[in-house]
C-alpha positions as CSV (number, residue, x, y, z in Angstrom):
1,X,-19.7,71.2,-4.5
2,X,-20.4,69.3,-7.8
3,X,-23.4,71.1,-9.8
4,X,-26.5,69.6,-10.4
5,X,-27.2,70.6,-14.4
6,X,-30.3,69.2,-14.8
7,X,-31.8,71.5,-11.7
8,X,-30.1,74.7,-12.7
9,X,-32.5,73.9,-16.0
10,X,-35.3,73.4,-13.9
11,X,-35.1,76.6,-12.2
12,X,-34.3,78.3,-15.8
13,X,-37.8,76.5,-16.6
14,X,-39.8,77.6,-13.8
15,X,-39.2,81.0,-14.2
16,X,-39.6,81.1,-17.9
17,X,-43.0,79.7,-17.0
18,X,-44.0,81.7,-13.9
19,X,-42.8,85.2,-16.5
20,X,-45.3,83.2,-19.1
21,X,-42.3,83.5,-21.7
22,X,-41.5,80.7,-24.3
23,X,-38.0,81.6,-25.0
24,X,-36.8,80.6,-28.7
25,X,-33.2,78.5,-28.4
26,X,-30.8,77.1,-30.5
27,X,-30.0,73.9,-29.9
28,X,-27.2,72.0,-31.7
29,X,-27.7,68.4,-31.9
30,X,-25.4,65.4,-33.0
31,X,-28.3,63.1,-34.0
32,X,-32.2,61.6,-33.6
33,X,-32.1,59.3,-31.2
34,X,-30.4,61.8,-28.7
35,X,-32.6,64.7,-29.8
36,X,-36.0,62.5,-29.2
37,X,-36.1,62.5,-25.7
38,X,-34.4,65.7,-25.1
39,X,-37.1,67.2,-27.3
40,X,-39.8,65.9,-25.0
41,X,-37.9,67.0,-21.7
42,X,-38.0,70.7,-23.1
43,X,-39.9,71.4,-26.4
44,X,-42.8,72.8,-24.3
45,X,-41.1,75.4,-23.1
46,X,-38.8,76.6,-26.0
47,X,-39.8,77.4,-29.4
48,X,-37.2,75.5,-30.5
49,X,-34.6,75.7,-34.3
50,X,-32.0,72.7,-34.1
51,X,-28.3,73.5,-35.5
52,X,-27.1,70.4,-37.2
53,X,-23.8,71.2,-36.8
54,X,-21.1,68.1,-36.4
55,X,-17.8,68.9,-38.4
56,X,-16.2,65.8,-36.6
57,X,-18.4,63.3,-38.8
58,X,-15.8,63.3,-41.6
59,X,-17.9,60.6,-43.2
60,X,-20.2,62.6,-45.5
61,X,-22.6,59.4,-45.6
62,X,-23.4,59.1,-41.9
63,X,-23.4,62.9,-41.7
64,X,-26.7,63.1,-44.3
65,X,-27.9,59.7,-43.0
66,X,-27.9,61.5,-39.5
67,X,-29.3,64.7,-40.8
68,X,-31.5,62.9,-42.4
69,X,-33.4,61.1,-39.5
70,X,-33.3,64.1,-37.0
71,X,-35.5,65.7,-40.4
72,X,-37.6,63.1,-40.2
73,X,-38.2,62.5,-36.1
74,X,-39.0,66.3,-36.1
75,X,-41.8,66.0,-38.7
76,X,-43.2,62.8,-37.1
77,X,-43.1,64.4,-33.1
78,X,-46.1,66.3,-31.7
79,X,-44.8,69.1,-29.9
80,X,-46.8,72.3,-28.5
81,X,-44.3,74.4,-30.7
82,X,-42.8,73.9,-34.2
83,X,-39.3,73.0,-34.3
84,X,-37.5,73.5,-37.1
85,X,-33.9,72.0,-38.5
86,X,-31.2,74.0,-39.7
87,X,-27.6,72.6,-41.1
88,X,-24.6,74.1,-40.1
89,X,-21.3,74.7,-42.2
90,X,-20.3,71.8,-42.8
91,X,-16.2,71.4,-43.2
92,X,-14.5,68.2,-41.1
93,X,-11.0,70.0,-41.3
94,X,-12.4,72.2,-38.6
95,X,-12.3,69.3,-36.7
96,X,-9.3,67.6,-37.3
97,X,-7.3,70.9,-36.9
98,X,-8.8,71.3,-33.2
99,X,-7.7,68.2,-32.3
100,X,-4.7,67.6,-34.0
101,X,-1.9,66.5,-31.6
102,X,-4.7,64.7,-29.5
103,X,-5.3,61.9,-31.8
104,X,-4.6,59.1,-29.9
105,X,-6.2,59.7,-26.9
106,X,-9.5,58.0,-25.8
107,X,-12.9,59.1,-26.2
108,X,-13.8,61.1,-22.7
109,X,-10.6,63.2,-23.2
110,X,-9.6,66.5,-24.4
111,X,-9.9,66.0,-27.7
112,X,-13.6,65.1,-26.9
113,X,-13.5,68.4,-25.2
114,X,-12.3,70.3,-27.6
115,X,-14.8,68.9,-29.8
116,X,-17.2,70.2,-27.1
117,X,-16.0,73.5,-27.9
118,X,-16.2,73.3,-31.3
119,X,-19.6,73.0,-31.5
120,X,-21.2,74.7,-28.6
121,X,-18.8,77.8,-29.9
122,X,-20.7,78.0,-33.2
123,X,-24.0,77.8,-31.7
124,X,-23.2,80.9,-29.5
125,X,-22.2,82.9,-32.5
126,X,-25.0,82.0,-34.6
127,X,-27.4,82.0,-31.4
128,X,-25.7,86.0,-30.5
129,X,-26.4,86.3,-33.8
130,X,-29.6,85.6,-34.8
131,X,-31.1,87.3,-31.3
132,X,-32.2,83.7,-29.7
133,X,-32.7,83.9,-25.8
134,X,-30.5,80.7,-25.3
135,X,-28.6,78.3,-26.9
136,X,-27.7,74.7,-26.3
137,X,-26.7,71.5,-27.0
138,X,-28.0,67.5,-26.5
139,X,-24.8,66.4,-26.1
140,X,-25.5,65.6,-22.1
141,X,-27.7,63.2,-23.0
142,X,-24.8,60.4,-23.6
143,X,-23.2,58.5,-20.7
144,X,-20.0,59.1,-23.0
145,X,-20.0,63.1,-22.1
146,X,-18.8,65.0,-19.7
147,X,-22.1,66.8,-19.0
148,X,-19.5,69.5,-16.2
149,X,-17.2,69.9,-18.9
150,X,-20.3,71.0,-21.3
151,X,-21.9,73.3,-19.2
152,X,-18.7,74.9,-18.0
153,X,-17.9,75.4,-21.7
154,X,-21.6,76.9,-22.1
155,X,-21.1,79.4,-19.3
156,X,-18.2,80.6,-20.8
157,X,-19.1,81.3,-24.2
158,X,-22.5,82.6,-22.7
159,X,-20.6,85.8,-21.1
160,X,-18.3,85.9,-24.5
161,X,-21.0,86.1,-26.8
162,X,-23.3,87.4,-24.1
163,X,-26.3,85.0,-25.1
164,X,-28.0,82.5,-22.1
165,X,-27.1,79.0,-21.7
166,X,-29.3,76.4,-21.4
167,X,-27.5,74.8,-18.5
168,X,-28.7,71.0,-18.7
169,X,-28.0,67.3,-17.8
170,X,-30.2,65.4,-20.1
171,X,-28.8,62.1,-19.1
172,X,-30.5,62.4,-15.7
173,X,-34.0,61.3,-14.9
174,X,-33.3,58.4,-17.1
175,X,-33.0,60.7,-20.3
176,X,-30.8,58.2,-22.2
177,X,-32.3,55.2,-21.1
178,X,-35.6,57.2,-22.8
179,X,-33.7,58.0,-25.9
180,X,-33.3,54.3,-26.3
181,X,-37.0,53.6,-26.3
182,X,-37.8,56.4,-28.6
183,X,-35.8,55.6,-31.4
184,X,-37.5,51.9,-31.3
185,X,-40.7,53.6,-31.0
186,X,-40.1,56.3,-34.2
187,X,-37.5,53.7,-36.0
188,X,-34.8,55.8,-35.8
189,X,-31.1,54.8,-37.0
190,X,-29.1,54.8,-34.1
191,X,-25.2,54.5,-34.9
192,X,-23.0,53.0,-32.1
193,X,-20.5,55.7,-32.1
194,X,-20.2,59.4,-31.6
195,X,-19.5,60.8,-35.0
196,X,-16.0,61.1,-35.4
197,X,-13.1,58.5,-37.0
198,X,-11.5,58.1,-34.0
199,X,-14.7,56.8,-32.1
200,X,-15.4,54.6,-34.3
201,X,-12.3,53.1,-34.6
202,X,-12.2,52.5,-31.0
203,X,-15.6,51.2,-30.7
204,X,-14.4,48.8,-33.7
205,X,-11.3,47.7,-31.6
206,X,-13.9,47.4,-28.4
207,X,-16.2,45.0,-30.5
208,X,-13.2,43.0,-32.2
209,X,-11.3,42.6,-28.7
210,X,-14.9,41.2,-27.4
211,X,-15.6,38.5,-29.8
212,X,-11.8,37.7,-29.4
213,X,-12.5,37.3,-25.5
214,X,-16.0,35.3,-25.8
């Protein structure tokens, strides 16, 4: 039976709210437009510290530019609770050692996955860490991830590093369709692919193949 995510965080919700608990989480995020509207789904309920972490931007420009802007949203957002920002450690050979071997395969794959891993790994140690209830990630938020690959990843690290989960779907209820209209509304750079050299090449081949065809 396939999961429903975005209920399982419902229910996480709910009881939160019905113990009267505002659990603090750690919540890695890629970049502003898909924090914004994950942000207002859950900032409510969660005193909430973003991890910047994203070792697979190898190009230090878009990495600050992106750091930059999720800075910037969280100062301009109201939210019932503070959120704060935090960069990770930032070194793009961790990436391209995870996914070496797995270079040529499409985005959706496992080097995607083990990108997944990458990132939602770090946030469970720092997360274990630092004593936060849960950790996370917005990454569900883009029709580009595998929102059951994510959360199975999250339940696993949960019992290695025996911190909650923030199981989650962000992408439902119209989440990315919201993210769109947020980053109009705060002017937020939005990049048209997900952070690593191999996405963008491909989205470059996708844009150069369609002016070709038209």
């Amino acid at each position: 039976m396939k999961e429903n995510y975005q209920k399982k965080m419902e229910e996480i919700i709910a009881k939160n709210v019905e113990e009267k608990k505002t659990p603090t989480l750690l919540l890695q995020a890629c970049c502003a437009p898909c924090s914004s509207a994950v942000l207002e789904r859950i900032s409510e309920f969660f005193e909430i510290t973003i991890l910047y972490y994203n070792p697979n931007i190898s190009d230090k420009e878009e990495y600050q530019k992106r750091l930059t802007e999720i800075k910037k949203f969280v100062k301009k957002v109201n939210t019932k609770h503070k959120i704060s920002v935090r960069e990770g450690y930032y070194n793009p050979t961790d990436f391209f050692d995870i996914v070496r071997g797995y270079e040529h395969l499409k985005e959706g794959s496992e080097r995607c996955f083990r990108c997944y891993r990458l990132r939602l790994e770090e946030t469970a140690k720092m997360a274990s860490k630092e004593s936060f209830d849960y950790f996370g990630t917005t990454l569900s938020i883009s029709p580009h991830k595998n929102s059951r690959v994510l959360n199975e990843i999250g339940e696993e690290l949960e019992e290695k590093y025996n911190v909650s989960y923030l199981f989650a779907d962000f992408k439902k209820k119209n989440g990315y369709k919201r993210s769109i209209e947020l980053s109009k509304e705060y002017g937020l750079y939005r990049q048209d692919y997900c952070g690593c050299v191999y996405s963008k090449l491909e989205r470059e081949q996708e844009k150069k193949d369609k002016k070709q065809s038209s």
